[in-house]
C-alpha positions as CSV (number, residue, x, y, z in Angstrom):
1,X,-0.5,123.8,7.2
2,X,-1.5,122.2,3.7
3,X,-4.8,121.7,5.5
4,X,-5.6,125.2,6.6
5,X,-4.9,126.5,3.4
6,X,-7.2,124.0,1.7
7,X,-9.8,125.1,4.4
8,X,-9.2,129.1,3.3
9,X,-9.5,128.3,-0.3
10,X,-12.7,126.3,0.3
11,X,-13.8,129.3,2.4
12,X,-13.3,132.4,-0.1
13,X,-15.1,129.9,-3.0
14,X,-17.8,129.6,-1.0
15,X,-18.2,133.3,-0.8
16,X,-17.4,133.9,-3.9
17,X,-19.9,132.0,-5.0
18,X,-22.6,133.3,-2.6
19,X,-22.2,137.1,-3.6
20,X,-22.6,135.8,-7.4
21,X,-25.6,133.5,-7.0
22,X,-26.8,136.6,-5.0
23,X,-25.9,138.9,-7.7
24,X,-27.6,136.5,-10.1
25,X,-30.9,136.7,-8.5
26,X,-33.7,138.5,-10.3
27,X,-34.7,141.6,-8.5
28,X,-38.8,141.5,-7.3
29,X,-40.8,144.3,-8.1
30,X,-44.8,145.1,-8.0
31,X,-45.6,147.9,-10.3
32,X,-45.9,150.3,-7.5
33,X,-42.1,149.5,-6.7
34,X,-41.2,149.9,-10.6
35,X,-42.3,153.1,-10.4
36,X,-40.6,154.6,-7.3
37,X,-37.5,153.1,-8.4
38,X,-38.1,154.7,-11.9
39,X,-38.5,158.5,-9.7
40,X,-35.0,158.0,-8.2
41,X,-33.1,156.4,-10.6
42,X,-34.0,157.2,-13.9
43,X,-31.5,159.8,-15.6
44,X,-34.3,162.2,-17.2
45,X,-35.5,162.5,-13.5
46,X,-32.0,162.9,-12.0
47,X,-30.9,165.6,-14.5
48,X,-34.2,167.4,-13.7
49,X,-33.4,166.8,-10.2
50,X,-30.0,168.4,-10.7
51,X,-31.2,171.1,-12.5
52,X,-33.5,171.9,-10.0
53,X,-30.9,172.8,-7.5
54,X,-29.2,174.7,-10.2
55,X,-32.4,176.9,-10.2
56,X,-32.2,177.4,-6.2
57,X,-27.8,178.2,-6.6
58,X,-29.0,180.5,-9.7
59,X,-31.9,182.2,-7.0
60,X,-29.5,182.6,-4.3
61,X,-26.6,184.4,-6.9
62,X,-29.8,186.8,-7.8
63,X,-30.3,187.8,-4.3
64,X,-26.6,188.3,-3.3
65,X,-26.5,190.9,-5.6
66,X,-28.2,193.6,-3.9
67,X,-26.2,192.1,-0.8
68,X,-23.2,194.3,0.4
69,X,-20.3,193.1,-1.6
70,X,-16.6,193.6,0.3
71,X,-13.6,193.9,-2.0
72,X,-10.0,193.5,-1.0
73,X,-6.4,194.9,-2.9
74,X,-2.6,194.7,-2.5
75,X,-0.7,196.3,-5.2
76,X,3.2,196.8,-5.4
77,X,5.0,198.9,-7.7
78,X,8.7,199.5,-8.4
79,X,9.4,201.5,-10.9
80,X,13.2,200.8,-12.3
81,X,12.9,204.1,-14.3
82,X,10.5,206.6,-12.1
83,X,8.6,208.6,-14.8
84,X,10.3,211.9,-16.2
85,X,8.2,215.0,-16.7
86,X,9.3,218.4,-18.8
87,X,9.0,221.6,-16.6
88,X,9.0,225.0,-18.3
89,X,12.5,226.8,-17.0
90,X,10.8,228.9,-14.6
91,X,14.7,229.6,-12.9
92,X,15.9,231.2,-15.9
93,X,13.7,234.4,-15.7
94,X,13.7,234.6,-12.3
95,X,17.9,235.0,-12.2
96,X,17.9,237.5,-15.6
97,X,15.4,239.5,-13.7
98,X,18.0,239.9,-10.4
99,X,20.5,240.8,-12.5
100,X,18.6,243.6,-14.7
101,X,17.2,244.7,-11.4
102,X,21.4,245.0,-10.4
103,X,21.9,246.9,-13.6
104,X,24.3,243.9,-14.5
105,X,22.6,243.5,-17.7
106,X,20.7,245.2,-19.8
107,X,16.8,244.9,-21.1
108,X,18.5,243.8,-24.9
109,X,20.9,241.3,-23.3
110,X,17.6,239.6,-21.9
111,X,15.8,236.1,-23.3
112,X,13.3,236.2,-25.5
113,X,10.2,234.3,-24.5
114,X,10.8,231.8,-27.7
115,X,13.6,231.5,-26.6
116,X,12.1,229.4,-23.3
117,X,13.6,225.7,-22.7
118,X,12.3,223.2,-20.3
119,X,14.3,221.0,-18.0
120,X,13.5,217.3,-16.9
121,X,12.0,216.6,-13.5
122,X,10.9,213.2,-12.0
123,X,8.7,213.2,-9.2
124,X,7.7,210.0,-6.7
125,X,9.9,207.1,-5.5
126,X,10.9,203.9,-6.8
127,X,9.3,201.6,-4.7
128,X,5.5,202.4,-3.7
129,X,3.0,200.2,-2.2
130,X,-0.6,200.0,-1.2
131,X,-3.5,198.0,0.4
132,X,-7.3,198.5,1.0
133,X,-11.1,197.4,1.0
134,X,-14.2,198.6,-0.3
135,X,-17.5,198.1,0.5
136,X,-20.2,198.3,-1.8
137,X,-23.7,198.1,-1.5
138,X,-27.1,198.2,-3.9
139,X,-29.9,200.4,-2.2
140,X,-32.2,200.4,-5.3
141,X,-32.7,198.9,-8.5
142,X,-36.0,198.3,-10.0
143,X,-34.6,195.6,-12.5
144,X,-32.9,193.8,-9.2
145,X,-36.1,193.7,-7.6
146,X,-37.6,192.3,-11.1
147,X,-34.9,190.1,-11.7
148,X,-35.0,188.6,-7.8
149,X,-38.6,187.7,-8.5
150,X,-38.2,185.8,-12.4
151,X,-35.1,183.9,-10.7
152,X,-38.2,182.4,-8.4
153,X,-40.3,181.6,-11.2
154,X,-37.0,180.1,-13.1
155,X,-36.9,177.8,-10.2
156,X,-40.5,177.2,-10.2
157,X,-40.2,176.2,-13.9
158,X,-37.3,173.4,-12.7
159,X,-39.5,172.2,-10.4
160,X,-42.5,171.8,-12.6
161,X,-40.1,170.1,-15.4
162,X,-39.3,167.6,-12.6
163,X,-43.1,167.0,-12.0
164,X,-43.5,166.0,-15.7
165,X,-39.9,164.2,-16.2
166,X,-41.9,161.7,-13.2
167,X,-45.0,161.4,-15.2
168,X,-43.7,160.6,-18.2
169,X,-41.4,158.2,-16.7
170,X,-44.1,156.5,-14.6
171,X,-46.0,156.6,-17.9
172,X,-43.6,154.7,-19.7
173,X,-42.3,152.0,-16.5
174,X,-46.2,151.6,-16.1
175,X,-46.8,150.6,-20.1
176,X,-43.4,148.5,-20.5
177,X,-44.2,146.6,-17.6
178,X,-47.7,145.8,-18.5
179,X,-46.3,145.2,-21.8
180,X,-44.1,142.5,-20.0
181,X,-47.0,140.8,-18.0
182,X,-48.9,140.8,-21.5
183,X,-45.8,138.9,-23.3
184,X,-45.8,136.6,-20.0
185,X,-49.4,135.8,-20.2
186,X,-49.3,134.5,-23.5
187,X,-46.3,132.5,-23.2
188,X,-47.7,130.6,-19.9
189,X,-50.8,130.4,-22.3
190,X,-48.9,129.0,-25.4
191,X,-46.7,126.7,-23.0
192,X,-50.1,125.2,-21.8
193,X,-51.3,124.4,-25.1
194,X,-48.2,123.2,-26.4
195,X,-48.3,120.6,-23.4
196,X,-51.6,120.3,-24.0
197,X,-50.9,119.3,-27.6
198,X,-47.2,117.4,-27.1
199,X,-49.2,115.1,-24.8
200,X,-52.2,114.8,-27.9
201,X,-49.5,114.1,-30.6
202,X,-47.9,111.4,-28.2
203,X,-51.2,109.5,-27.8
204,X,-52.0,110.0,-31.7
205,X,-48.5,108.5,-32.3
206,X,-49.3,105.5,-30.3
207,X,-52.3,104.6,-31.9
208,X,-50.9,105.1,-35.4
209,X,-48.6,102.4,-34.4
210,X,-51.5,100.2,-33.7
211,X,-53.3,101.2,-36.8
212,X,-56.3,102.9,-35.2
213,X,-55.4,106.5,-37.5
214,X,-53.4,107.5,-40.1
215,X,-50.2,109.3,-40.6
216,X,-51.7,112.6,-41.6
217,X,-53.0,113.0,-38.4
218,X,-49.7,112.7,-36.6
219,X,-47.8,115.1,-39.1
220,X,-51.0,117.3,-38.3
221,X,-50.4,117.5,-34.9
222,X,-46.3,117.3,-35.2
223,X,-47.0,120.8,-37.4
224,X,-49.0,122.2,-34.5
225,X,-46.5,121.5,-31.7
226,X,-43.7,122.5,-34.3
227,X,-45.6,126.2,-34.7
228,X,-46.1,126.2,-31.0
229,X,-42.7,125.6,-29.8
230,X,-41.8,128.3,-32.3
231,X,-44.2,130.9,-30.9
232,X,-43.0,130.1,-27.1
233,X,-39.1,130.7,-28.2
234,X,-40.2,133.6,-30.1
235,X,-42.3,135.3,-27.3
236,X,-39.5,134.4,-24.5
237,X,-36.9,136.9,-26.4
238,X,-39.6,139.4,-26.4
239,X,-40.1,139.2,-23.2
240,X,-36.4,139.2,-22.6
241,X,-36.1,142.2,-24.4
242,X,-39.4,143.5,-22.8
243,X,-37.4,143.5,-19.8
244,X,-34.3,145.1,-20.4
245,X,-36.3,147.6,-21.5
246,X,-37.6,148.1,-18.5
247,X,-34.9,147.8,-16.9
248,X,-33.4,150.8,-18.9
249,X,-36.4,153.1,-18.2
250,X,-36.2,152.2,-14.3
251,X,-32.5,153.3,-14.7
252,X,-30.6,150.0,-13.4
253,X,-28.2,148.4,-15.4
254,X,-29.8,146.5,-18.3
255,X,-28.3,142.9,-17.4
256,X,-30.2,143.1,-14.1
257,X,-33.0,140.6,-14.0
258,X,-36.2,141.3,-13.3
259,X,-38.8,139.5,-11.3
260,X,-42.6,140.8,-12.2
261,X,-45.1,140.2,-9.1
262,X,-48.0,141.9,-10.4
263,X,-50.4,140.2,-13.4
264,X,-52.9,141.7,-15.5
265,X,-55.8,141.0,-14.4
266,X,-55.3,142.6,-10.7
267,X,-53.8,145.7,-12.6
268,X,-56.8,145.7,-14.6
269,X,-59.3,145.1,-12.0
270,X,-58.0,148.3,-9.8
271,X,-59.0,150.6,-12.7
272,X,-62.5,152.6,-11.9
273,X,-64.1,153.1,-14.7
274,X,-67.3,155.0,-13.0
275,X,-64.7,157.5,-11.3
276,X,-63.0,158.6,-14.8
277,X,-66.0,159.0,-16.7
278,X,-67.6,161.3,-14.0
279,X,-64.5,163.0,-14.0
280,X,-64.6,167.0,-15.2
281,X,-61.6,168.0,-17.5
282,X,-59.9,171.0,-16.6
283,X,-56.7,172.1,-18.6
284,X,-55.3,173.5,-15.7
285,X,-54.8,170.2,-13.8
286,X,-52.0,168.9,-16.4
287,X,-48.6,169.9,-15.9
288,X,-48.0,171.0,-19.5
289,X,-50.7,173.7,-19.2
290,X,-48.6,174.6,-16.3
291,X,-45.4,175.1,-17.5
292,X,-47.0,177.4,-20.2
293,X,-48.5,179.3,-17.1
294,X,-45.5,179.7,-15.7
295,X,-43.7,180.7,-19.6
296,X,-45.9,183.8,-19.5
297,X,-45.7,184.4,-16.0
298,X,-41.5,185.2,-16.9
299,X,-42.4,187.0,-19.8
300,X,-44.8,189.6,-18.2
301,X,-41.3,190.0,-15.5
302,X,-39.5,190.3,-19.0
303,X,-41.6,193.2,-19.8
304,X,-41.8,194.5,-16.0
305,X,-37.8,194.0,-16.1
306,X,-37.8,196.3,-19.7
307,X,-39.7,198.8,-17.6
308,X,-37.7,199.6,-14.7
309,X,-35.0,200.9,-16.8
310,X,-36.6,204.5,-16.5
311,X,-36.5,204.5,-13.1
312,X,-33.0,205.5,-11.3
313,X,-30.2,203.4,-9.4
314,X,-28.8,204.0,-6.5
315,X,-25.6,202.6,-4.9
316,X,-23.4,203.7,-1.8
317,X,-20.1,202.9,-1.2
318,X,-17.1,202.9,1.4
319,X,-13.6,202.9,0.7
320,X,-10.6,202.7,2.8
321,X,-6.9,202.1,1.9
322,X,-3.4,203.0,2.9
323,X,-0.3,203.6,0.6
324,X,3.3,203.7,1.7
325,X,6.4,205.4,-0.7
326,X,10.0,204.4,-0.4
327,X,13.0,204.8,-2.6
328,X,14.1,201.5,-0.5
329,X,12.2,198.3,-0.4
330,X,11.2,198.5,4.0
331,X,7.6,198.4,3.8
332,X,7.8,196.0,6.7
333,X,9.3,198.9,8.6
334,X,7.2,200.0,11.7
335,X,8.9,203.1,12.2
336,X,8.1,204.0,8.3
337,X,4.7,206.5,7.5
338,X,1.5,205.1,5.8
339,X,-1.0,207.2,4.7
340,X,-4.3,206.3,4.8
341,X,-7.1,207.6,2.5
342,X,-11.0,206.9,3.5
343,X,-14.2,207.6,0.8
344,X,-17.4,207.4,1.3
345,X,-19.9,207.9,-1.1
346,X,-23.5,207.8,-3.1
347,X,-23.9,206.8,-7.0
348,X,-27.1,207.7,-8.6
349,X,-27.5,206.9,-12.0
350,X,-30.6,208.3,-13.5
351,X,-31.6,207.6,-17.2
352,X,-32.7,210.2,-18.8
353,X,-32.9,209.6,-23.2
354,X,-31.9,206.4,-25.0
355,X,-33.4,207.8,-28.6
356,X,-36.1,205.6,-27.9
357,X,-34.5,202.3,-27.9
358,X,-35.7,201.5,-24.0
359,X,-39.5,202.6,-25.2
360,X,-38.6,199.8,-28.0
361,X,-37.3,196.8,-26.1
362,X,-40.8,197.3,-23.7
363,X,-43.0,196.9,-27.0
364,X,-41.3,194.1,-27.9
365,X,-41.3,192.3,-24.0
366,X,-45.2,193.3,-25.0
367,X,-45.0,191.3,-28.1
368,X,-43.9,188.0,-26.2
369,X,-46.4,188.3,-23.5
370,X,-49.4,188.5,-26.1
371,X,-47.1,185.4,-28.0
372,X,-47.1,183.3,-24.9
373,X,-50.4,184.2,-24.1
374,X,-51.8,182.5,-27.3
375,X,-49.1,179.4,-26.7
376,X,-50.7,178.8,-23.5
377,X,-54.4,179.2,-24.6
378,X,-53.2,176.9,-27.8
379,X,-51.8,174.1,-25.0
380,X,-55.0,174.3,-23.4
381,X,-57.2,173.5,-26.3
382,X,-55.0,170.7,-27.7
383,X,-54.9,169.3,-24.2
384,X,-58.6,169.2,-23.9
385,X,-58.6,167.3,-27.4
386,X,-56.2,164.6,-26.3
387,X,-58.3,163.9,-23.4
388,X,-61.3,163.4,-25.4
389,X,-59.4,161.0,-28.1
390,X,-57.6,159.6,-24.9
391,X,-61.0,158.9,-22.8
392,X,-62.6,157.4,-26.0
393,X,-59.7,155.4,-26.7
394,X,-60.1,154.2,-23.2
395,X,-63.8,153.2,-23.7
396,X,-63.2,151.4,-26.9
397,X,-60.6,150.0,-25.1
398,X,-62.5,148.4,-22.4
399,X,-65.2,147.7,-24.6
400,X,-62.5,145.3,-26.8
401,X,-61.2,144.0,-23.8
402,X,-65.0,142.4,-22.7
403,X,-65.1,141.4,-25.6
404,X,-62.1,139.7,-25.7
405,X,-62.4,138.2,-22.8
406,X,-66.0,136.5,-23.8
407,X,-64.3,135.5,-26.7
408,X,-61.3,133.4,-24.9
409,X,-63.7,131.7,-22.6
410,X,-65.7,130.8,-26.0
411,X,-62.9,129.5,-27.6
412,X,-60.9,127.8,-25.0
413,X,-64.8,126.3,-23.8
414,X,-64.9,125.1,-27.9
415,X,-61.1,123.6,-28.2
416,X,-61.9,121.6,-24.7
417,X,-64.9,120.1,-26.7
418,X,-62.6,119.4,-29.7
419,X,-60.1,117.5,-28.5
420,X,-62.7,115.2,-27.1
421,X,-64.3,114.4,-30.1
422,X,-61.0,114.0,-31.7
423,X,-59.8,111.9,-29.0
424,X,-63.1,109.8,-29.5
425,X,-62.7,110.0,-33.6
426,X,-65.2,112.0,-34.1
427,X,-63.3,114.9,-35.7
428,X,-60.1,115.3,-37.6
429,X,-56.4,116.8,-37.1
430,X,-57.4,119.8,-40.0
431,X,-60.7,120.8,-37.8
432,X,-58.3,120.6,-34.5
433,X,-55.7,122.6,-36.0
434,X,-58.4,125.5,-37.1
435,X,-59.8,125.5,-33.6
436,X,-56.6,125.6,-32.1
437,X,-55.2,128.4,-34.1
438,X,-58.6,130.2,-33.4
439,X,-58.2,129.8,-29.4
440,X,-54.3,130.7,-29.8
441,X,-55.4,133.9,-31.8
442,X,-58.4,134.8,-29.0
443,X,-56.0,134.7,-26.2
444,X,-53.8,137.0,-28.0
445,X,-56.4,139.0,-28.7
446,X,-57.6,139.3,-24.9
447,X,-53.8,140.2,-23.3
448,X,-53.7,143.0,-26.2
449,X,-57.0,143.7,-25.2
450,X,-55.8,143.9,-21.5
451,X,-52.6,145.8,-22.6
452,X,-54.4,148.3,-24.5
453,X,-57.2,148.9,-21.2
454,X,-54.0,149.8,-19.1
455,X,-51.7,151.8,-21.8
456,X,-55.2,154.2,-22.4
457,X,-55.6,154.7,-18.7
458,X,-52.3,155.9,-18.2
459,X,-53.1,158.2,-21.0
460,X,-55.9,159.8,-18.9
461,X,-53.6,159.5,-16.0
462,X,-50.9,161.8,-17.6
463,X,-53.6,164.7,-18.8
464,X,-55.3,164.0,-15.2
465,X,-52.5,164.3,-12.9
466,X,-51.6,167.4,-10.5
C-alpha cells in the first residue's frame, strides 16, 4: 500500500512539473505571427472589435423602429371608496310641480331657484378590470428614413476605427520587435568581443608573468573586459524589458517569454525600395482621410435629418381590449359579461410653424458640413506632408544604414588587424582600446541604422495602407 502511494506521489510531481517546464517555455514567434496575434488579442483592437457589434445592435434598434411594435396591458382596480359626484336635485321640482298642478300648493309656497341643493350620487363598481393589445405601426417618417441610413454610416465609422486600431498596433508590435532584434544583435555582438577580449587579457596576463609586457597592458585590457561585461548586463535588461513590452502590445500577459525567430537583416532585406519610391501618394488610401470621409458623410445626414422635419408623419394603429365591472371580485367567472372595445386608426402629424427655429437648426447642420468639409481637406494636406517627411526619412534612413554597414565591415576588418599586431608587439593596449571602442561604436551605429530603415518603413506603411 505504502508503495502505491509513493508511485502516485511520484506520478502527480512528474506532471506537475511537466505543465510548469511547459509553462516556462518561451513562446516562438516570426514577425508575421507577432502581428496576428497583436490583431486578436490586443485590447485597443478587442474594444474596437466590441464596439463594432455595438454599431450593428445600435443599426438593428434604428430599423425596428419603423417595425410594427405590439403592446400588451392588464390593469385591476378596486376602489375601497367608489368616487362620489354632486347632482343638481332635479326630483325636487319635478314633485312641487305635481303638486301645484293638484292645486295642493300654491305658486308662493314653491322653491326658489337659489334655493336649489344637490344630492350625492356614485356611479361604477368597486371592483373593475381590464386587458388588451395594441398594435402600432410607422408608415412614414422622413427623419426615420434619415436616421436608418446615418445608423449605417455609424457602423461604418466602427469598422473603419477597427481598421486603424490594427495599423497602429501592427505599427507598434512591428517597431518593438525590431527594436528587440536590434538590442539582441548588439549583445551577441558585444558578447563576441568580450570573448574575444577575455581570451586577449588571459594571454596578456600570462606573459606578464613571464616578463614579456608590462602591467599597464593587463589593467588595459582588464578595463576593456570590465566596460564590456558592463554593456552586455546593461543591454540584457533592455532587452528584457524590450520584451515585455512587446509582450504588452501583443496583449499576452507580460511574464510570458518570448522567443524572436526573425533577425534583422532578413526583415531588412524584404523591404523594396524601387516599389516605394515609384509609388503615387493619394490621401485617400489612408484610413485617417477615411474616417474624415465618413465624419462629413454623417453630417450632411445631420443636415438631411434637420430637413425632414417639414415634411409630415404618419402612423396607424389598432387597438383591442376588454373590460369587466363587478361589485364582487369573480372575474374568473365564465358566466360574468366582458365588454370588448376595438379602434383602429391613422395619426398624421403635419408641422406647420416653429417661429423659425426648424429653418435654424438646418443652417446650423449647414455650418458643420462646411466645418467638416475643411477638417477633411485639412487631414488630407497634413497627410500628404507626413508622407513626404516619412519617405525622406526613409531614404536618409537607408542611406545611414549603407553606410553603416561599410563602416562595421571597416572597423571590425581594422580591430582583426589590431589585435595581431598587438599580439605580435607591435602596438599597444591604449591604440587597442581606441580601436575597440571605435568597432563597438560602428556596430551600434549599423543595428540603429537597421532599426531606423524598418521603424521609417512602417511609417510609409501606415500612410500607405488600404
Amino acid at each position: 500500500m505504502n508503495t502505491i502511494k509513493i508511485i502516485s506521489i511520484l506520478i502527480l510531481l512528474f506532471v506537475f512539473g511537466s505543465l510548469h517546464a511547459q509553462e516556462s517555455e518561451p513562446m516562438q514567434l516570426s514577425l508575421a505571427q507577432a502581428c496576428e496575434y497583436a490583431k486578436q488579442n490586443n485590447t485597443n483592437v478587442q474594444n474596437a472589435q466590441i464596439d463594432v457589434e455595438i454599431a450593428r445592435k445600435k443599426v438593428w434598434e434604428t430599423t425596428a423602429i419603423g417595425l410594427p411594435q405590439i403592446n400588451g396591458s392588464v390593469e385591476y382596480q378596486n376602489f375601497l371608496d367608489i368616487p362620489t359626484t354632486l347632482l343638481p336635485d332635479f326630483i325636487s321640482p319635478s314633485v312641487y310641480g305635481v303638486l301645484l298642478q293638484e292645486g295642493l300648493i300654491t305658486p308662493a309656497q314653491m322653491p326658489s331657484s337659489e334655493s336649489q341643493q344637490f344630492f350625492p350620487a356614485k356611479f361604477g363598481t368597486q371592483h373593475n378590470a381590464s386587458y388588451g393589445v395594441t398594435l402600432s405601426q410607422l408608415i412614414f417618417s422622413g427623419q426615420y428614413i434619415v436616421g436608418l441610413q446615418a445608423a449605417r454610416v455609424f457602423s461604418m465609422v466602427s469598422q473603419q476605427s477597427l481598421q486603424k486600431n490594427e495599423i497602429d498596433v501592427v505599427a507598434s508590435v512591428t517597431e518593438t520587435y525590431c527594436l528587440v532584434l536590434s538590442l539582441q544583435e548588439n549583445k551577441n555582438s558585444l558578447d563576441s568581443n568580450l570573448a574575444s577580449f577575455q581570451k586577449l587579457l588571459f594571454e596578456t596576463e600570462a606573459l606578464y608573468k613571464e616578463g614579456f609586457v608590462e602591467e599597464i597592458n593587463v589593467d588595459q585590457l582588464t578595463l576593456n573586459v570590465s566596460s564590456l561585461q558592463n554593456g552586455v548586463n546593461s543591454i540584457a535588461r533592455s532587452i528584457e524589458a524590450a520584451k515585455m513590452l512587446l509582450a504588452f502590445q501583443m496583449g499576452m500577459p507580460v511574464s510570458q517569454k518570448l522567443e524572436l525567430t526573425d533577425d534583422l537583416e532578413s526583415i531588412v532585406s524584404t523591404i523594396d525600395l524601387e516599389q516605394i519610391l515609384s509609388e503615387d501618394y493619394d490621401p485617400a488610401q489612408s484610413i485617417d482621410y477615411q474616417i474624415m470621409e465618413t465624419q462629413v458623410r454623417l453630417m450632411e445626414l445631420d443636415m438631411k435629418r434637420e430637413k425632414t422635419a417639414y415634411l409630415p408623419t404618419l402612423a396607424g394603429f389598432f387597438s383591442y381590449s376588454e373590460k369587466a365591472m363587478r361589485d364582487e371580485f369573480n372575474f374568473f367567472d365564465g358566466d360574468q359579461d366582458w365588454f370588448p372595445t376595438t379602434l383602429v386608426g391613422f395619426q398624421l402629424e403635419i408641422p406647420l410653424w416653429s417661429s423659425g427655429s426648424r429653418h435654424s437648426k438646418v443652417q446650423q447642420a449647414k455650418l458643420k458640413v462646411q466645418k467638416s468639409e475643411n477638417t477633411r481637406d485639412m487631414v488630407g494636406e497634413s497627410l500628404k506632408l507626413q508622407y513626404t517627411q516619412a519617405r525622406i526619412e526613409y531614404l536618409n534612413a537607408v542611406d545611414t544604414y549603407v553606410t553603416e554597414k561599410e563602416n562595421m565591415l571597416l572597423s571590425k576588418k581594422i580591430l582583426d588587424k589590431t589585435i595581431i599586431k598587438y599580439r605580435e608587439g607591435i602596438t599597444g593596449s591604449t591604440e587597442l582600446t581606441q580601436i575597440q571602442m571605435q568597432y563597438q561604436t560602428a556596430q551600434a551605429n549599423y543595428f540603429a541604422a537597421m532599426f531606423r530603415v524598418i521603424s521609417a518603413k512602417t511609417k510609409l506603411n501606415k500612410l500607405l495602407v488600404n
